[in-house]
N, C-alpha and C positions, 0 to 999 in steps of 0.2 A: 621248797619241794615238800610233799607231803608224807611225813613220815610213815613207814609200815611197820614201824616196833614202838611198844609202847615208852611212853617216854616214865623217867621216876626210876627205870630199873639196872640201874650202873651197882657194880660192885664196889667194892672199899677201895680200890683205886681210881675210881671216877670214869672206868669205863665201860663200857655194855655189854651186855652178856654176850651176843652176839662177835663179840672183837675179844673176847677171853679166849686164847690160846687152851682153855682146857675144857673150849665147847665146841669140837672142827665143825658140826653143821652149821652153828651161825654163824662163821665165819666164810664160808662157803654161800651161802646167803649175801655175806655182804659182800663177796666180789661179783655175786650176779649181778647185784643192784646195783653195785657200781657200772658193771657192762654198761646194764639198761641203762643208767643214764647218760652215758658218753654216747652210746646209739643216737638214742632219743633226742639228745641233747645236739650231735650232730646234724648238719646242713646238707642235704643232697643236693643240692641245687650248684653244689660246689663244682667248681670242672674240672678238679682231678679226679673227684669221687667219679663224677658222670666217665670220665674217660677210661678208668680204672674199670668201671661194671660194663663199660663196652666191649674192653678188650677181652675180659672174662668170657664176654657172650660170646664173642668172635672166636675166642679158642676151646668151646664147646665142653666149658669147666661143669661138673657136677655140684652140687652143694654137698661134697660128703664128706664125713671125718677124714674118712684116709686122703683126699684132696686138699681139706684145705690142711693137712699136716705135710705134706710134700707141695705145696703151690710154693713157699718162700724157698726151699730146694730148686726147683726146677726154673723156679725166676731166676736166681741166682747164677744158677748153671747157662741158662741163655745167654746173661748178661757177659759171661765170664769168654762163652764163646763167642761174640761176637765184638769185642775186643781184640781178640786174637788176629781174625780175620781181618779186621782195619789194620793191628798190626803190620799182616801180610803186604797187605796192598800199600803202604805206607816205602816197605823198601824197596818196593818195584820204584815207584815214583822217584826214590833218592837215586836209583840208579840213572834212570833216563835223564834226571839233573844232573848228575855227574857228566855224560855225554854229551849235554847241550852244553854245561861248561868249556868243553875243551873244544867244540866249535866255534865257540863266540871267539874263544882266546885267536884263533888262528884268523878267524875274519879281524879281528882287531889288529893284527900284526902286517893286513895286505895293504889295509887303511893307512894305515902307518907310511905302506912305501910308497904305495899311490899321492900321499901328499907330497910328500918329499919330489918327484917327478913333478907335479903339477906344479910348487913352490920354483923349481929353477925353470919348465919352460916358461911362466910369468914373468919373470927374471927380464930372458932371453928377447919375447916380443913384445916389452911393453912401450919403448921408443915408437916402433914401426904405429903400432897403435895411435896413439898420442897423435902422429902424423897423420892415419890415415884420416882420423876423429876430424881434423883441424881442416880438412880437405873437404869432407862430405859437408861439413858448417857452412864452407863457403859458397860451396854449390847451389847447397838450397838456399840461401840468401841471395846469391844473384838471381837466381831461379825467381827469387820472390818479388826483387824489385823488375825483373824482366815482364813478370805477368803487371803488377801495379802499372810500371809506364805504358803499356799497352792498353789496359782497358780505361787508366787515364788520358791518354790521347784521344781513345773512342769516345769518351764521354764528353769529355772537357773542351776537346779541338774539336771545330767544324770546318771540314774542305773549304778550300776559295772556291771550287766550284757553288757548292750549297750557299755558299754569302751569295756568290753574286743570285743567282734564283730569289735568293731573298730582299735586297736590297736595289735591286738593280732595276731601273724602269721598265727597260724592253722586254724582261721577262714577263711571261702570264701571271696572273693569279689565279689557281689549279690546285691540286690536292696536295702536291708536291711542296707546293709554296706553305699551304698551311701546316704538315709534314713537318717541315726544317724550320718554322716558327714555331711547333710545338718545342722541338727538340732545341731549339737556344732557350726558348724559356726556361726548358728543363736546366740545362746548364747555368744559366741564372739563379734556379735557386737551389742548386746542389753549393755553388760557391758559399754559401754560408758555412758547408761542414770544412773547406778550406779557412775560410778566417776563423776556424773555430782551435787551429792548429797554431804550431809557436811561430813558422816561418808564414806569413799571412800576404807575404810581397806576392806569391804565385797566383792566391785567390783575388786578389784585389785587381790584378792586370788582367784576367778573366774575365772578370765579372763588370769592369770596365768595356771592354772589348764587349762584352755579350750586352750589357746596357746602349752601346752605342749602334748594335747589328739592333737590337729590339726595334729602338726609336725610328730607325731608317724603316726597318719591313711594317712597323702600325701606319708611317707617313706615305708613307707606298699603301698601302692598305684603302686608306683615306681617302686618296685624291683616285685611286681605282672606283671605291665605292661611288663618290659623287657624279664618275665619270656614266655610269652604271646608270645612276637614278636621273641621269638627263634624258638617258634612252629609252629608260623603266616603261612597259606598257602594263599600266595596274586592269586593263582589259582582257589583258590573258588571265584565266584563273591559275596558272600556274608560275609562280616565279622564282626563278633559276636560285638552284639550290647551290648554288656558290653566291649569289647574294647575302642567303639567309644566314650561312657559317661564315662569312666577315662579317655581317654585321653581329652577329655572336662573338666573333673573337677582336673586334673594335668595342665591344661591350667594356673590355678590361682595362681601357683608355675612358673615361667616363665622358673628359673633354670631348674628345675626339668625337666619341658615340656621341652624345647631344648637338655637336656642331654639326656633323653629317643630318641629324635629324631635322634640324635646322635648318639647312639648305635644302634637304627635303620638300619641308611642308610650303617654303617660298615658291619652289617648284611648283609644285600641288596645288598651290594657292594662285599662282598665277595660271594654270592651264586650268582650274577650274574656275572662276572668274572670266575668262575668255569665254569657255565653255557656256555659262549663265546669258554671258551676253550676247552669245549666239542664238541664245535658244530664246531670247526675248525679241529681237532684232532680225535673225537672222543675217546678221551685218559679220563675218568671223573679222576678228580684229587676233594678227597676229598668228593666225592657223587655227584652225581645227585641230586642238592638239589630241583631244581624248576618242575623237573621231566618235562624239556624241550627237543625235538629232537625227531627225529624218527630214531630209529636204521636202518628203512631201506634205508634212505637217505644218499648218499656220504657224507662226510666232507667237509667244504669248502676248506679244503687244497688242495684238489685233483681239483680244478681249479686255482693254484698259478698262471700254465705258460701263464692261459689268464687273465691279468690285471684288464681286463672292467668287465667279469664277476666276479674275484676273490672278485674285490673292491664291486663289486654291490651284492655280494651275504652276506658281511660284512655288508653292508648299510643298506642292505632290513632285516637280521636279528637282527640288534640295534632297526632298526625303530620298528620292531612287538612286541618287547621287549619293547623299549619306550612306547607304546600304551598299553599293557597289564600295567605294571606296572601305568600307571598314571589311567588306568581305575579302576586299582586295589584300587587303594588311593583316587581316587576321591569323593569316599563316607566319607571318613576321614577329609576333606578339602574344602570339595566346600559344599558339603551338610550340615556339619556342622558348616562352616565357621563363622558364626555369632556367634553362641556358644564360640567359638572358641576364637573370639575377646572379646568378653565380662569376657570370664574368663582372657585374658592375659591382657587388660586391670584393673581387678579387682587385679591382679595379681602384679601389678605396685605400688597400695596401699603399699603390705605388703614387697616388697622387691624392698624398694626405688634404691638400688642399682643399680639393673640392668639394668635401665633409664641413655643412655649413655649423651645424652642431655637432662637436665633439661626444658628447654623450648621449646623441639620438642615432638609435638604430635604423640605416638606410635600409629599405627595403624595396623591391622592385615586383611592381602590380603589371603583368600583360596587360590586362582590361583595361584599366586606367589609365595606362600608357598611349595603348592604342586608341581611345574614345579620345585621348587629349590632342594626340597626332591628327584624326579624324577633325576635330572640331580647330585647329590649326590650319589644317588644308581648306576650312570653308570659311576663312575669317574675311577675305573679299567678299564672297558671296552672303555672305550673314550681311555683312555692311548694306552692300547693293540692296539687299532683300527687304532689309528696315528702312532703308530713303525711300523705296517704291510703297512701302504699305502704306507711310505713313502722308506720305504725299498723297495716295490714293482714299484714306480714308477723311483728311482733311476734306477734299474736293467731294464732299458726299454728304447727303442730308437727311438720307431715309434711316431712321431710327432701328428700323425691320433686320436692313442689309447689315445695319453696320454689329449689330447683336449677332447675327448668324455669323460676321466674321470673327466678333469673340468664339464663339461657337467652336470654328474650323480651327482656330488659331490655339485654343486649348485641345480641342483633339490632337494637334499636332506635338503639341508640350506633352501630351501623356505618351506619344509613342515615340519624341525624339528622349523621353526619361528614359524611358525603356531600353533603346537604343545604345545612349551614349552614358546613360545616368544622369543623375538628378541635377550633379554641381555641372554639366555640360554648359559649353556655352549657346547651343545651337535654344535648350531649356531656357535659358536665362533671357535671351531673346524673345522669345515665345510672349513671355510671362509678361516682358516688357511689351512687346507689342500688343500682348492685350490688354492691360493697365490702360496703354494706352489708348485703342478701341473704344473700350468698357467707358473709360473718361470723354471723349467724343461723344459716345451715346448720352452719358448720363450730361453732356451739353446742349446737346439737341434738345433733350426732354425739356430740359429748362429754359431753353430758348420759347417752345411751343407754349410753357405753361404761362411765362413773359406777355406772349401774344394773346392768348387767351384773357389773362388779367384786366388789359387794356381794352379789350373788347368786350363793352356792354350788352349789344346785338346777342353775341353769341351766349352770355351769363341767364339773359331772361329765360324763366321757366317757362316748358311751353305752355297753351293754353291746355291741353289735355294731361297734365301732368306726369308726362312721360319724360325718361329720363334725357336731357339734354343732349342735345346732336352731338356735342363734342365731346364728351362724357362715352358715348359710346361708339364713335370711333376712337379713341384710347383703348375702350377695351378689345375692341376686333383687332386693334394692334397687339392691346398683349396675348389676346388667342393665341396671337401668330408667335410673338416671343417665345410664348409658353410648350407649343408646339414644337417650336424649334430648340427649347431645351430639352425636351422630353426626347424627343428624336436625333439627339447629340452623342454626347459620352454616356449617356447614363448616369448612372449614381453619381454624387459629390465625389470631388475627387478624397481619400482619405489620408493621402500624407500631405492635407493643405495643414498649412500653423493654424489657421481661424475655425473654430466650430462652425461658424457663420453659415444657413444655408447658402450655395451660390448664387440661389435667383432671388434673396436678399435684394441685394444692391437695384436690382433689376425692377422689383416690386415699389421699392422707393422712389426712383426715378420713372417710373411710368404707369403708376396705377396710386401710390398716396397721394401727388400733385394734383390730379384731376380729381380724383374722389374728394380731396377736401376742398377745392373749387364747386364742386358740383354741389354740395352739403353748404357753404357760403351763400350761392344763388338760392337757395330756396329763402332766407332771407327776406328776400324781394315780395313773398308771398305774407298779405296784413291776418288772412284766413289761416286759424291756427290748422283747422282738417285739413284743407287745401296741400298747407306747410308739410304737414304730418303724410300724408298721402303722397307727395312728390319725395320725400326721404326714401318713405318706404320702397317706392320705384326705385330710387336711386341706387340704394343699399342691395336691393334685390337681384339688378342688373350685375351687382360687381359680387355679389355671394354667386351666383349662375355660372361668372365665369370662368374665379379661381377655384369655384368647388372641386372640378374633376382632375384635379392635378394637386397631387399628393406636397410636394414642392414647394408650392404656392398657398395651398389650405391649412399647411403647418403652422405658419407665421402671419396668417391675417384672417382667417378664417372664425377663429373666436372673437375678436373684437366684430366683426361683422355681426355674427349671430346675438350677441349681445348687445350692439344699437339694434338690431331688428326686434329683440326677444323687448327693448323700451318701446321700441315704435310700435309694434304689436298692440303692447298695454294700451298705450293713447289712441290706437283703431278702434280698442273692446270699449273703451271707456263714448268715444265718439258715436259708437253704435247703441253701444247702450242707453245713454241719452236721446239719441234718434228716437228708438222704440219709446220711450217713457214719455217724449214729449210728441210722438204721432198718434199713438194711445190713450192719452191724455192722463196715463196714472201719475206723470211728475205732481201734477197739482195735489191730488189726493197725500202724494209722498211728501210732499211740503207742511201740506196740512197735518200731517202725521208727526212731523218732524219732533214737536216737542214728547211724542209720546214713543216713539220709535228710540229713544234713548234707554230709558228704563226698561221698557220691553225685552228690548233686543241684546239687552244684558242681563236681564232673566233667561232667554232662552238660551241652550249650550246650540254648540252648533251641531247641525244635521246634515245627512248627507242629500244629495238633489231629487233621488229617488225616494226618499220617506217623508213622510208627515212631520211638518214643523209642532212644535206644541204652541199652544194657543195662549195669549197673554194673560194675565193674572184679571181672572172678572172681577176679584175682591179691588181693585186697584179703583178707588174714585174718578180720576180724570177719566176713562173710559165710559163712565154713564152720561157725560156730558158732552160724548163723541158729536152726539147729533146737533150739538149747537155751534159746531165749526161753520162757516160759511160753504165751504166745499163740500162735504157734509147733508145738506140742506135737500129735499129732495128734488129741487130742480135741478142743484149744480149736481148731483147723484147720477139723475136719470142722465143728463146732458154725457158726464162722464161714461157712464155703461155704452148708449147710445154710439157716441167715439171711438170706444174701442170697440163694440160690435162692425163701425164701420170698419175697423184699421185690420182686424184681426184675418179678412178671406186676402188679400193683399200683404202680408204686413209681410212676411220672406222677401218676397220680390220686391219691395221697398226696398227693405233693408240691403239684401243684395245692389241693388243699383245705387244704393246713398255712398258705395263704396265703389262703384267700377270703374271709376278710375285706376284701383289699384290693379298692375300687372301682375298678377297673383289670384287665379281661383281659386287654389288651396286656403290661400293664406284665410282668405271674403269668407271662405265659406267657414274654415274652421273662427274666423272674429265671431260670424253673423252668430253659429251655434253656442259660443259661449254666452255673447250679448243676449239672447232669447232666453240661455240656463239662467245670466242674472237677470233680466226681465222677467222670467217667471217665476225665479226666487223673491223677487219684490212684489210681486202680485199676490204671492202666498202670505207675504206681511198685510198686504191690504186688506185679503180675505179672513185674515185670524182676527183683525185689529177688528174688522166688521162682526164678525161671528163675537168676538168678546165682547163689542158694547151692545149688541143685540143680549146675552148674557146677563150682560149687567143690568140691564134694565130688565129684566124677567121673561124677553119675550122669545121665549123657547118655541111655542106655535105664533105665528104670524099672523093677527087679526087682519079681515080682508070683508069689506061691506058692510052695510048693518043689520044685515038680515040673521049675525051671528055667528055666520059659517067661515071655519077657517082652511089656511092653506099653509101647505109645508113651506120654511123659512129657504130653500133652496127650487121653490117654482118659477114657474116658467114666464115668459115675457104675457104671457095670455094672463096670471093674476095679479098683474101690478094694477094698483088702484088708478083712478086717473089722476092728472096732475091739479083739477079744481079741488077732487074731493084731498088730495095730499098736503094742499097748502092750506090749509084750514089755521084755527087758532089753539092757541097752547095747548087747549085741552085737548085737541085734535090727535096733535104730534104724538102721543104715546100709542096711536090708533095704526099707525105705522110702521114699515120695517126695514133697516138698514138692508138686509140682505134681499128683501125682496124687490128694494129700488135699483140693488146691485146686484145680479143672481149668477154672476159666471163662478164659473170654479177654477180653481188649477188645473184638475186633469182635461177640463175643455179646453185652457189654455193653450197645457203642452200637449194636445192632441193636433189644435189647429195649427199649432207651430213648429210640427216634426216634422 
């Protein structure tokens, strides 16, 4: 703290002037500053200080000497009074205790007598009590087992009346019947909470007794049901709905259910089997039992001797049969199907036996049930069905018929899958009878292509080289096949196991056999054009047929276009030599031959529309062109000459060196290629000419002796004559390649477009 007296100035006793008793204003001084410090030095923040100047404020104090000299007075004096006054109020309260004392005292003293009364009547009726306690005990316990044997009788005992309804033959089987079989079943398996008890002799004669009513009312059940499906009309769409809840609650006998089923489909099987051979015969062996057929419809016999229809009027009758029949049952199996499971499930319980695997879950399929029941009831008529095709399709030799019956016979396998499903047996049939079909046909082919072999007559190519008689009735056969796949099912079927297209099989056995017969016979021909020109036919005929069917063009349609795209070549190649040697340029191109090497591996290649370049003039053997023999100006002119003849003809030559082939497209696109490399070979002729005219210097072509010359590309009007050409050595340089030979290319491919 910061001193306000100066320091140094203490007296002889070591104190300050200021604290010397014989200075009262410094001393006076130093209590103010003491004040001020303890002021200062105090906290307002305190809360008795804060509460202290609240009250102050609150009692409208002054800040004045004479106040605050009377404030510690008059505090005092409050405080003093208002002590007093709690006083006061303090002895009211002891009184009004004193008061409550002496009431409690007297209620404590009534308490008192009141027990004492209470203690001896307790005394007095505790006996009577005791008795009456021991009374009402036993009431309610009779009470209790009175209600137990009563609703155990109700539950446990069933009347002799209800056995006999149950058990008893004379009685109907009605709602009532299945009623009081629900209700022993009940009782049957409530007895388990009895043997679950210490006395178990009451549950076990129960449940005995209710095991032996069960066994009586399922076998009574049973032989109802059979009774039932002797008379069963599967012609009404509607059947008795007391049929459909026994055979629901025969569900829970597994035996039972499957034996009924069983004698069922023998039923079924027999009246439909009848039925088949009514409908073939019209012979009724044993009754008309399904009261199927219309007397006024023929038999199917009376179409034996047509196969397609015979088998299709077989097929189409199963099938209307199939449909009836499963639409018949389909209320039995699919509608009830759940039911159905539940009881042969519950059914598994009580005849552990019948659970062939212990660890596989039984399940029970309506669908599957019912397709199996279905194909059950047509196991005669399946039978009958495969002796008559197969018998029918043995007896039969037209290749055509017996494919259209694979045909119908797969249509039928796609719609009896459908139907019945895939694992069906009416499917498995199908598939078999067409194996077997498909196997017959693919016999026949082989029998025909046997015949075929053997017969030379028929192998000879004809004289016009058209394609072989037999050759193309094969293929007007497989028109017809092809047609009649195409017009079948449609698409491959897609849940077959083989990629394989279907008409595969079909293309092997009737169209590779003859084709590669027909490609053998040509053979016979010693003329390679000839040869080549009867393929071409050949190949052409059988490209034409299977081209428009997508089916067929898949799987032999490349190799086709590939022997033609060979045989082609050896057409261009045959024409091309035509022209060269009707022309007469072969010779000149012989004669070239050793110079046509080097040359023409000088030149790079060019396209047909631009100018070749011209062979190297520096090149020596070209100035000695002229002393080739072909060359020579007689064999020259002779050569020009030639082809001046061939050239206003040389199309329609060529055209007819080929007409034999069946194919204008083909003649025409050979002939234009053949003419492009004929005039590609003529443009060698003419460069080879223009180079050794080059080579020898003769850029202008001397012509007479009068001095006067003519251009190396003139016309037939300045060619010298042939005395004055064949002169002597000294002659020969007087002379000119190009003018003994004066055609051009573009005259060429003018005359030849």
């Amino acid at each position: 703290m910061t001193s306000y007296f100066p320091a140094g100035t203490s007296n002889g006793n070591g104190q300050s002037p200021a604290s010397s008793p014989l200075s009262p204003p410094s001393q006076r001084s130093t209590a103010l500053s003491n004040r001020l410090t303890s002021v200062l030095s105090a906290s307002y923040a305190d809360s008795d200080i804060r509460d202290s100047l609240e009250t102050l404020s609150l009692r409208g104090v002054h800040n004045t000497a004479g106040t605050r000299r009377q404030l510690r007075l008059d505090v005092q004096k409050e405080v003093v009074d208002s002590n007093a006054e709690i006083v006061r109020d303090f002895g009211q309260v002891a009184e009004q205790l004193k008061r409550i004392g002496s009431v409690i005292s007297n209620l404590n003293q009534t308490c008192d007598e009141m027990r004492r009364h209470i203690g001896q009547a307790k005394q007095d009726t505790a006996p009577v009590l005791e008795e009456a306690g021991a009374l009402m005990a036993q009431k309610q316990e009779t009470e209790t087992k009175q209600r137990l044997l009563d609703a155990f009788s109700k539950h446990f005992l069933v009347p002799e009346e209800e056995l006999a309804a149950l058990t008893s033959v004379e009685e109907p089987v009605d709602d009532r019947f299945f009623d009081i079989l629900a209700r022993v079943k009940q009782v049957h398996h409530d007895c388990e909470v009895l043997l679950g008890g210490e006395n178990q002799r009451l549950g076990l004669e129960i449940m005995e007794t209710s095991t032996r009513n069960l066994n009586s009312a399922y076998q009574k059940l049973y032989r109802w049901i059979q009774r039932e499906f002797q008379s069963l009309n599967l012609e009404d769409p509607r059947i008795s709905s007391t049929i459909r809840r026994a055979l629901r609650v025969l569900a829970e006998r597994p035996t039972l259910f499957h034996s009924c089923l069983d004698f069922f489909a023998e039923a079924r099987d027999y009246v439909l089997s009848d039925a088949f051979h009514y409908a073939l015969t019209d012979a009724i062996s044993g009754g008309d039992k399904t009261g199927a057929g219309d007397r006024t419809v023929k038999p199917i016999e009376f179409s034996a001797h047509d196969p397609l229809r015979y088998i299709g009027d077989m097929l189409a009758w199963v099938h209307s049969t199939t449909v009836s029949e499963r639409e018949a049952l389909e209320a039995l199996f699919v509608a009830d199907g759940e039911e159905l499971a539940r009881g042969i499930q519950a059914g598994l319980s009580s005849e552990p036996w019948s659970r062939l695997d212990e660890d596989q879950e039984v399940t029970f399929d309506g669908r599957r049930a019912l397709s199996d029941l279905v194909n059950r009831d047509l196991t005669g008529v399946s039978r009958s069905l495969r002796q008559r095709v197969e018998l029918v399709i043995q007896g039969h030799d037209d290749p055509v018929t017996c494919y259209k019956v694979v045909n119908l016979l797969s249509f039928y396998r796609t719609t009896f899958s459908r139907l019945l499903g895939v694992q069906s047996s009416l499917v498995d049939l199908m598939h078999v009878l067409e194996k077997f079909t498909l196997g017959h046909f693919e016999i026949l082919m082989r029998d025909r292509v046997s015949a075929l072999t053997n017969d030379q007559a028929a192998l000879s190519p004809p004289d016009d080289l058209s394609p072989p008689e037999f050759l193309l009735d094969a293929l007007e056969e497989l028109l017809s096949l092809m047609k009649t796949h195409e017009g079948s099912v449609g698409p491959d079927d897609p849940s077959s196991e083989s990629s394989e297209n279907r008409f595969t099989p079909v293309l092997r056995a009737a169209f590779d056999p003859f084709l590669t017969l027909a490609r053998t016979s040509s053979n016979e021909l010693e003329d390679v054009t000839a040869q080549t020109i009867y393929r071409t036919n050949i190949l052409l005929a059988a490209r034409a047929t299977i081209s428009p069917f997508e089916f067929a063009s898949a799987t032999h349609l490349a190799p086709l276009s590939t022997a033609l795209s060979t045989l082609r070549t050896n057409l261009l190649d045959v024409q091309h030599q035509y022209l060269l040697d009707t022309s007469g340029l072969q010779v000149l191109l012989d004669a070239l031959e050793p110079f046509s090497k080097s040359s023409k591996e000088a030149e790079p290649e060019t396209a047909s529309n631009e100018s070749p370049q011209k062979p190297d003039s520096e090149n020596p053997p070209l100035a000695k062109l002229t002393s080739l023999p072909a060359f020579q100006p007689s064999s020259l002119i002779t050569s020009s000459q030639q082809l001046d003849d061939f050239l206003p003809s040389a199309l329609m030559d060529a055209t007819d060196n080929l007409k034999r082939v069946q194919s204008a497209s083909l003649i025409q696109s050979v002939t234009e290629d053949a003419v492009e490399a004929f005039c590609r070979d003529f443009e060698f002729i003419e460069g080879m000419i223009i180079a050794a005219d080059e080579a020898r210097g003769m850029i202008q072509v001397p012509f007479g002796s009068g001095g006067s010359v003519v251009s190396g590309r003139s016309g037939r009007s300045g060619r010298k004559p042939e005395a004055e050409a064949d002169g002597d050595g000294d002659d020969k340089e007087q002379w000119s390649l190009r003018a003994l030979f004066p055609r051009t290319t573009g005259e060429i491919r003018v005359l030849l477009s």
